[in-house]
RODO-2510 file (C-alpha; in nm, 4 decimals, decimal comma):
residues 89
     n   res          X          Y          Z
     1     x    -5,2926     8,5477    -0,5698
     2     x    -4,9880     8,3380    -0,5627
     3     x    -4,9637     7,8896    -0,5695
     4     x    -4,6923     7,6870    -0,4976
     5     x    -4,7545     7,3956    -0,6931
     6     x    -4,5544     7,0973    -0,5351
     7     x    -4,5584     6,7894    -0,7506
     8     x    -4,4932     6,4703    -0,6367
     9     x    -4,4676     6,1929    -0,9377
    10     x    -4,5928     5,8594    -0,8753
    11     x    -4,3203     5,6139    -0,7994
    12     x    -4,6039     5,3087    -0,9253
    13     x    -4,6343     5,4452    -1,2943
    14     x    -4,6451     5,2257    -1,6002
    15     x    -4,4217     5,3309    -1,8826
    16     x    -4,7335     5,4325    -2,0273
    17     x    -4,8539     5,6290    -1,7931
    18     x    -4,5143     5,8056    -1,7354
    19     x    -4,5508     5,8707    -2,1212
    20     x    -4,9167     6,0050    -2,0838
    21     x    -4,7854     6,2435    -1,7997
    22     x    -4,5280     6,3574    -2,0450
    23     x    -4,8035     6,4328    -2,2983
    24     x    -4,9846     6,6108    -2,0549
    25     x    -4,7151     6,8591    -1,9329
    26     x    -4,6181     6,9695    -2,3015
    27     x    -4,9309     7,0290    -2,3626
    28     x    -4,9899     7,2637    -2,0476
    29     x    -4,6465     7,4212    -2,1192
    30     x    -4,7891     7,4653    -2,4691
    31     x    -5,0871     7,6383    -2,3702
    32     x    -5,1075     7,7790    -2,0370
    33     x    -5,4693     7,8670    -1,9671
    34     x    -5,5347     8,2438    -1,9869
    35     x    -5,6080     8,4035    -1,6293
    36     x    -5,2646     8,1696    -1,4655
    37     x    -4,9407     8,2865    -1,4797
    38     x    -4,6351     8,0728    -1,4603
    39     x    -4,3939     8,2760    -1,2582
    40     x    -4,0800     8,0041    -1,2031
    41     x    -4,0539     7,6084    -1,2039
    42     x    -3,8005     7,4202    -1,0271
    43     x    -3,7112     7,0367    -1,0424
    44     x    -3,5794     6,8554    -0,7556
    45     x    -3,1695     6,7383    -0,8605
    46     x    -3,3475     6,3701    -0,7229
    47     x    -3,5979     6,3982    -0,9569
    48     x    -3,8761     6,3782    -0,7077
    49     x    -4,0346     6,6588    -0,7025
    50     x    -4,1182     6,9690    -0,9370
    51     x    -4,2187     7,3342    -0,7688
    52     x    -4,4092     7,5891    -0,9646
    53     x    -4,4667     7,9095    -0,8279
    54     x    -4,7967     8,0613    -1,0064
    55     x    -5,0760     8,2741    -0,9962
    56     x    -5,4242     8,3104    -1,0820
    57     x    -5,7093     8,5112    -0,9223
    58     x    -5,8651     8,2153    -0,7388
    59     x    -5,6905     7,8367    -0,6128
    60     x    -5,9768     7,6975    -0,8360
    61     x    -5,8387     7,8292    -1,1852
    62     x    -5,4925     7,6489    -1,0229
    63     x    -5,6772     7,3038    -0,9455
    64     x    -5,8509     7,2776    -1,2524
    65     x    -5,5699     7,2595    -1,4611
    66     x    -5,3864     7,0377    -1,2205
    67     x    -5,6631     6,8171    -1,2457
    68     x    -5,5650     6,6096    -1,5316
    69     x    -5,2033     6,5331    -1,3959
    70     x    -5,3771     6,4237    -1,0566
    71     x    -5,4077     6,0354    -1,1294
    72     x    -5,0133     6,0678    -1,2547
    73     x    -4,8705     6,3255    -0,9431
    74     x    -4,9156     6,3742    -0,6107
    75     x    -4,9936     6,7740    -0,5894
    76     x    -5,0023     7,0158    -0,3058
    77     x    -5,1460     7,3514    -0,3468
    78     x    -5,0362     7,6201    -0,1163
    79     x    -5,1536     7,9916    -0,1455
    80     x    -4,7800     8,2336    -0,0253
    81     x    -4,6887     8,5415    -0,0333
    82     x    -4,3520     8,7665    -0,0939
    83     x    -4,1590     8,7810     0,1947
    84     x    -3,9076     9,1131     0,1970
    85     x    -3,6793     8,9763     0,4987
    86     x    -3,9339     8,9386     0,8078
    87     x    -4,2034     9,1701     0,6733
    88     x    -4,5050     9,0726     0,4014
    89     x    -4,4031     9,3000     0,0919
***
């Protein structure tokens, strides 16, 4: 099934904080959890947002690894599908 991840940083973060949510993406970049694709990742031009598309075979796999960024990012999971036009593909 396929997530669009949309990640919302906290505006309130210490630098520290802002560091440790740096940590925290290398490391998931590093070593993305087997089962979870990484399709395509987007960052707003503002800087306000980031947009992953992945996929895993349930939302759970997706919000356990989000879990971690959660007290750092405000995150929105929504299951999609591939649109060909105005039919489901």
């Amino acid at each position: 099934m396929l997530f669009m991840l949309i990640n919302r940083t906290r505006t309130d973060l210490s630098a520290d904080e802002f560091q440790k949510l740096g940590e925290l993406a290398k490391n998931f970049y590093a070593d993305i959890p087997e089962g979870v694709t990484l399709h395509a990742d987007w960052g707003a031009l503002d800087q306000s947002r980031t947009f992953a598309l992945m996929e895993a075979e349930e939302q759970s796999q997706i919000e356990s690894i989000q879990a971690p960024f959660r007290p750092y990012v405000d995150i929105e999971i929504v299951p999609v599908r591939e649109l060909s036009g105005w039919e489901a593909s």
